[in-house]
C-alpha positions in Angstrom: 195.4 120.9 149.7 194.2 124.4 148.4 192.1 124.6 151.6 195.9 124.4 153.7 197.3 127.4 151.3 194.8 129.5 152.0 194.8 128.8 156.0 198.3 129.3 155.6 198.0 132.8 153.9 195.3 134.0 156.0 194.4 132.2 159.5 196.2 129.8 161.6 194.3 127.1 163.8 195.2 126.9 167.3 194.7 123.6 168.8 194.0 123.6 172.7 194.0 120.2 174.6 196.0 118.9 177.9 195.6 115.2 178.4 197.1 112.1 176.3 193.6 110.7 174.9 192.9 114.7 173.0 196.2 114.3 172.0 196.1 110.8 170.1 192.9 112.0 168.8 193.9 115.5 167.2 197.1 113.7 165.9 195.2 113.7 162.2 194.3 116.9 162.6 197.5 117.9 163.6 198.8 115.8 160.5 196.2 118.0 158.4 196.8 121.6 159.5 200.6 120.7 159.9 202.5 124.3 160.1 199.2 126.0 160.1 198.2 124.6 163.2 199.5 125.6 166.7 199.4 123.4 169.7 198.4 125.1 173.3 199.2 122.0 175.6 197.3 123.0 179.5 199.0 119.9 181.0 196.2 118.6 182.2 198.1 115.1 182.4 201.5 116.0 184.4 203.0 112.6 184.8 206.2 112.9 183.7 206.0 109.2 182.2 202.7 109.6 180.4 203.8 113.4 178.9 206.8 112.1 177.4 204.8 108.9 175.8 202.5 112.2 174.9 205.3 113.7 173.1 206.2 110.7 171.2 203.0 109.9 169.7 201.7 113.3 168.0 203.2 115.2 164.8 205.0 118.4 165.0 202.5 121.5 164.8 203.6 124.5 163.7 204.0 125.6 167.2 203.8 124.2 170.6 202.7 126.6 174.3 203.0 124.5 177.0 201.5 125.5 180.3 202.0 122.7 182.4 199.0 123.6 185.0 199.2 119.7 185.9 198.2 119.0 189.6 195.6 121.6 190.3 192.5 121.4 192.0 189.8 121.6 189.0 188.5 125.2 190.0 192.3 126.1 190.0 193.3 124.4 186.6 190.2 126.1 184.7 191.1 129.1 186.1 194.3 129.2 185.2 193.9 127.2 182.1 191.6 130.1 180.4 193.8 132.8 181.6 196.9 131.6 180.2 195.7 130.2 176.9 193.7 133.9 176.7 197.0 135.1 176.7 198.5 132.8 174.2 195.4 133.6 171.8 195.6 137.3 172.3 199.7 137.5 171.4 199.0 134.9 168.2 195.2 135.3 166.7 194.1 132.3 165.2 191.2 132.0 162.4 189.4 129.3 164.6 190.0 127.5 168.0 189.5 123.8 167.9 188.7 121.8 171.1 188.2 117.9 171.3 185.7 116.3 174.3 184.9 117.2 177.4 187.9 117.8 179.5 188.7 120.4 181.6 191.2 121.7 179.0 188.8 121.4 175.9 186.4 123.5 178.3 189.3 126.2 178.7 190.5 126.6 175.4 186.4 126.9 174.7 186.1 129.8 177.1 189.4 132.1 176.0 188.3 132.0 172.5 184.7 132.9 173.0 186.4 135.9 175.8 188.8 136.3 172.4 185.7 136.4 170.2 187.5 133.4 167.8 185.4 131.1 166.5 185.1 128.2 168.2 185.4 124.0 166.7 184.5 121.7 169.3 185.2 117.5 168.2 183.9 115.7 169.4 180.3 117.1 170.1 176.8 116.2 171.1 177.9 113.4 173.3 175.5 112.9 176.2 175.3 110.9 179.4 172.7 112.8 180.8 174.6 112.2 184.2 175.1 115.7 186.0 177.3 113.6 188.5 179.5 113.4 186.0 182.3 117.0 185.6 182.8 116.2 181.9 179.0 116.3 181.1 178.7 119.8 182.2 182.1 120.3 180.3 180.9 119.2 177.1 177.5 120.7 177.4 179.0 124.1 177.4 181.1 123.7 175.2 178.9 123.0 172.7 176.9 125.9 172.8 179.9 128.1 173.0 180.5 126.4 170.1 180.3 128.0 165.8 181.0 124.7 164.8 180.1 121.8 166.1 181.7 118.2 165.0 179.4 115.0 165.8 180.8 111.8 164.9 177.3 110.1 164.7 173.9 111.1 163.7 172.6 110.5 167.5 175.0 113.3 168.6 173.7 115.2 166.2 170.3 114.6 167.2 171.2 115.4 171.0 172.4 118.4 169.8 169.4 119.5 167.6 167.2 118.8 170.3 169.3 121.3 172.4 168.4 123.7 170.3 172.2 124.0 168.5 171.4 125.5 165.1 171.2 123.0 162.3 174.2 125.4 160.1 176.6 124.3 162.9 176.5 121.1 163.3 178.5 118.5 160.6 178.3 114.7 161.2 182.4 113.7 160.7 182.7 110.2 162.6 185.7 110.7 165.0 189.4 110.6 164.2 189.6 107.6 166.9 189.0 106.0 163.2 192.4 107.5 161.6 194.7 107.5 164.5 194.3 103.7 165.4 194.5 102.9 162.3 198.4 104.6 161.4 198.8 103.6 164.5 198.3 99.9 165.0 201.2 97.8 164.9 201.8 95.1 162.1 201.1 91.6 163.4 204.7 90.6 164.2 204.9 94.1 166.2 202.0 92.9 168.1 203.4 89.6 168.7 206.4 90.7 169.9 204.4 92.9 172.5 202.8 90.0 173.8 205.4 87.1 174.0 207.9 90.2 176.1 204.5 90.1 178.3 204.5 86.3 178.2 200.6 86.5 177.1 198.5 84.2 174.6 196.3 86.1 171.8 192.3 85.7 173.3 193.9 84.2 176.6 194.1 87.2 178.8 192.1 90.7 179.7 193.0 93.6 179.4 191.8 96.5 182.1 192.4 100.1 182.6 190.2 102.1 186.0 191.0 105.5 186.7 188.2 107.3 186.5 187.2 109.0 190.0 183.7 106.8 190.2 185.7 103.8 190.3 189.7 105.1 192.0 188.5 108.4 194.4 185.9 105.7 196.4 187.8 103.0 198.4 184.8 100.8 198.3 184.2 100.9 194.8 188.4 100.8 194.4 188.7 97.3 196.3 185.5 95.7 194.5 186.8 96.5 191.4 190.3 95.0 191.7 189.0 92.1 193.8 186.2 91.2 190.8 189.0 91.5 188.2 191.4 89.6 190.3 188.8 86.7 190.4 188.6 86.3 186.6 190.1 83.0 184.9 192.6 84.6 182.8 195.2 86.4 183.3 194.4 90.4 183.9 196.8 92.8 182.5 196.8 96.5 184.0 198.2 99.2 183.1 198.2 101.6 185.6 197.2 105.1 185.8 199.1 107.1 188.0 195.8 108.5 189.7 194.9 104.7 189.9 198.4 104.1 191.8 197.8 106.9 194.2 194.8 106.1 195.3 195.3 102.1 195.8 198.3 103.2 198.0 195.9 105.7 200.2 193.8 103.6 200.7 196.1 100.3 201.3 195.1 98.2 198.6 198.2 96.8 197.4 197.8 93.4 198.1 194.7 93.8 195.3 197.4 93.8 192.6 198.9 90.5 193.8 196.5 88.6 191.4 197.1 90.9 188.8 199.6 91.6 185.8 201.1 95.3 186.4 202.0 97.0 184.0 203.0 100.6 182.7 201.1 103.1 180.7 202.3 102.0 177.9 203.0 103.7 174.2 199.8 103.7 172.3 201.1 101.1 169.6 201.8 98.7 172.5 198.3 99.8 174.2 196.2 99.1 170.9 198.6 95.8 170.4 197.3 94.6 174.3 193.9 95.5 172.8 194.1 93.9 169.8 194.8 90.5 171.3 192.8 90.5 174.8 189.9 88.2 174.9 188.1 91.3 176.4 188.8 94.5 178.0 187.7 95.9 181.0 187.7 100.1 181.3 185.8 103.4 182.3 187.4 105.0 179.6 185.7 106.8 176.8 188.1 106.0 174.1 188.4 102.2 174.6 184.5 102.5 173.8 185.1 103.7 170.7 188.6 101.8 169.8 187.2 98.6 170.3 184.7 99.4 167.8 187.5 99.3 165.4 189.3 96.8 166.8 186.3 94.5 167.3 187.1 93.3 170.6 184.8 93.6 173.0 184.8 96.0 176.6 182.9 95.9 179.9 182.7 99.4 180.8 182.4 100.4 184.4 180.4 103.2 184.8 177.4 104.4 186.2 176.3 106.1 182.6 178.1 106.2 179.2 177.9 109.3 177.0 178.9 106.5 174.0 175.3 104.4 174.2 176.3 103.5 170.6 178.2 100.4 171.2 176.1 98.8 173.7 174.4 96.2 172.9 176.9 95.3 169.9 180.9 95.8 171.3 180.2 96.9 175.1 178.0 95.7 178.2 177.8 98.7 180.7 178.0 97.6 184.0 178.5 100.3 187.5 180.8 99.7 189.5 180.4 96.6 191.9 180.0 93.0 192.1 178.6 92.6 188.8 181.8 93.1 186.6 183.0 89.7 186.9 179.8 88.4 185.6 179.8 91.2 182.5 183.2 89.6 181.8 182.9 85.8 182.1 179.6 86.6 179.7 182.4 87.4 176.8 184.3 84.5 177.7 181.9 81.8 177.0 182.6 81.5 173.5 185.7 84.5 172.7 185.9 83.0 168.9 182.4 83.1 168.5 181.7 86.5 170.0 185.2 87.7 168.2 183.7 86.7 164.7 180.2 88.5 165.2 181.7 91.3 166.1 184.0 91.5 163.1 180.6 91.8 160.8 179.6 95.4 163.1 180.7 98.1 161.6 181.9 100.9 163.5 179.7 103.5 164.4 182.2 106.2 164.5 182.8 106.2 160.6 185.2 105.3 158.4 187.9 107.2 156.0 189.0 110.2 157.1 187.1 112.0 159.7 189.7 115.2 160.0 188.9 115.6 155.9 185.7 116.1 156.9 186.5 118.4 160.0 188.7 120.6 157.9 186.2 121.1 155.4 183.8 121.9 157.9 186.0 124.7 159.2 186.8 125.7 156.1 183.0 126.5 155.1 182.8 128.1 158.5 185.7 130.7 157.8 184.8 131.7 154.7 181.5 133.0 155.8 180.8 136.7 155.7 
């Protein structure tokens, strides 16, 4: 704790982030810092619904600037994102800016500190897809060389980023907080119980599936083949669903899709990781699952064209693209969901153990206190 007096006495972090998955993931640093950290929230994710589960789910920094730039073109959003957080940094210096993944708001907050001249943390870093297609490669590509410090969760990003040409003095292997924040928050096994039986689900008799990223929702083709390969899956399917995901099966009349599948909410993170926790398998394009299922050990068929997390495949995830083969990826689970269930349980995680964020904040603390 001597490393919080001393932040407190002399610098304050400021945290930049806008979407629900930074959040959840910067709740233990959050936890860390606690008073010495402040919170600039873009509002990159401006559903009302998901921003108050958002809310909910991550400690109290010191101090909290929301922006709400939700509902922007991207140009628009960055633009307005760097100005505005520029401003924030400008009226309150911090010591250090910290910045988790690859979204448009992590790529903000990167730019108004380095137009601020305050150093820069990115978590998160050296992830690579090598897919230019892809807005969030770019994103986290500059970021990282913008970055003083950079925080790898595994020794490949850290290769990635040596071979880059990042300097060796600022790069720190942490693991990820995905670790820590699924772990406080996982609900006890009643808890999860109860979150299944209100759902009317078995434990290893349904999947679980989240889609919204624009690969698989913005392309009405890809949008239908996706719903209709989960839709033909023996168990039940259970989706939550995004509000971009919503939008865009409405545009593009797909509602009778959802027919043949469970509905559902966004739901809280504790009754997301619960779902998880008890699906046979899930099916997503998101970047966290990849990594919570890893703790979890449950496994995921990821739709994508590329993953920037390679270091699951193989072991917890099959990637597949979006198209006909995702039903196969999944029924390939099912054969045998005990058997796969115990294997998987022997995998460690590849994303650490402990406490990532000790490791981050010690990082940052070696990085201040140079001359």
């Amino acid at each position: 704790m001597q490393y919080l007096a001393a932040v407190r006495e002399t610098n304050i972090v400021t945290i930049v982030c806008g979407t629900r998955p930074e959040l959840i993931k910067l709740a233990p640093l959050v936890d860390h810092f606690g008073s010495a950290c402040t919170m600039i929230y873009t509002g990159q994710h401006y559903d009302r619904s998901m921003y108050s589960l958002i809310r909910r789910e991550v400690p109290e920094p010191g101090a909290f600037h929301e922006l709400r730039l939700g509902g922007l073109r991207r140009g628009d959003q960055l633009g307005r994102a760097v100005s505005a957080v520029d401003e924030v940094l400008a009226a309150h210096r911090p010591g250090a800016v910290i910045v988790q993944g690859d979204t448009t708001s992590a790529l903000a907050g990167a730019l108004a500190a380095n137009a601020c001249d305050v150093p820069l943390v990115h978590v998160e870093a050296g992830l690579r897809s090598y897919d230019r297609a892809m807005p969030e490669e770019h994103n986290r590509v500059l970021i990282d060389h913008l970055s003083d410090l950079c925080c790898a969760p595994t020794s490949l990003n850290r290769r990635n980023l040596l071979g880059e040409g990042v300097a060796e003095s600022r790069i720190a292997v942490t693991g990820n907080t995905v670790v820590e924040a699924l772990a406080h928050a996982l609900p006890s096994a009643d808890e999860q119980d109860v979150v299944l039986g209100d759902l009317g689900l078995k434990p290893d008799r349904y999947v679980l599936a989240t889609i919204h990223r624009p690969e698989n929702v913005d392309d009405a083709a890809n949008l239908e083949i996706v719903l209709r390969e989960l839709g033909g899956l023996p168990l039940p399917v259970v989706l939550p669903l995004h509000p971009r995901t919503a939008a865009r099966i409405t545009e593009f009349g797909l509602e009778a899709l959802l027919h043949g599948l469970q509905v559902i909410e966004p739901q809280p993170y504790r009754s997301f990781l619960a779902l998880a926790h008890g699906s046979a398998v899930v099916v997503s394009d998101s970047g966290g699952i990849q990594e919570e299922v890893s703790v979890l050990k449950r496994p995921v068929v990821v739709v994508r064209r590329s993953t920037e997390r390679p270091e699951i495949e193989g072991t917890f995830g099959t990637l597949v693209p979006p198209g006909p083969l995702v039903g196969g990826a999944v029924l390939a689970w099912l054969d045998d969901v005990e058997g796969h269930r115990a294997a998987l349980r022997e995998i460690p995680s590849p994303y650490g153990t402990g406490s990532p964020s000790e490791l981050i904040a010690s990082a940052v603390r070696r990085m201040l206190d140079r001359p």
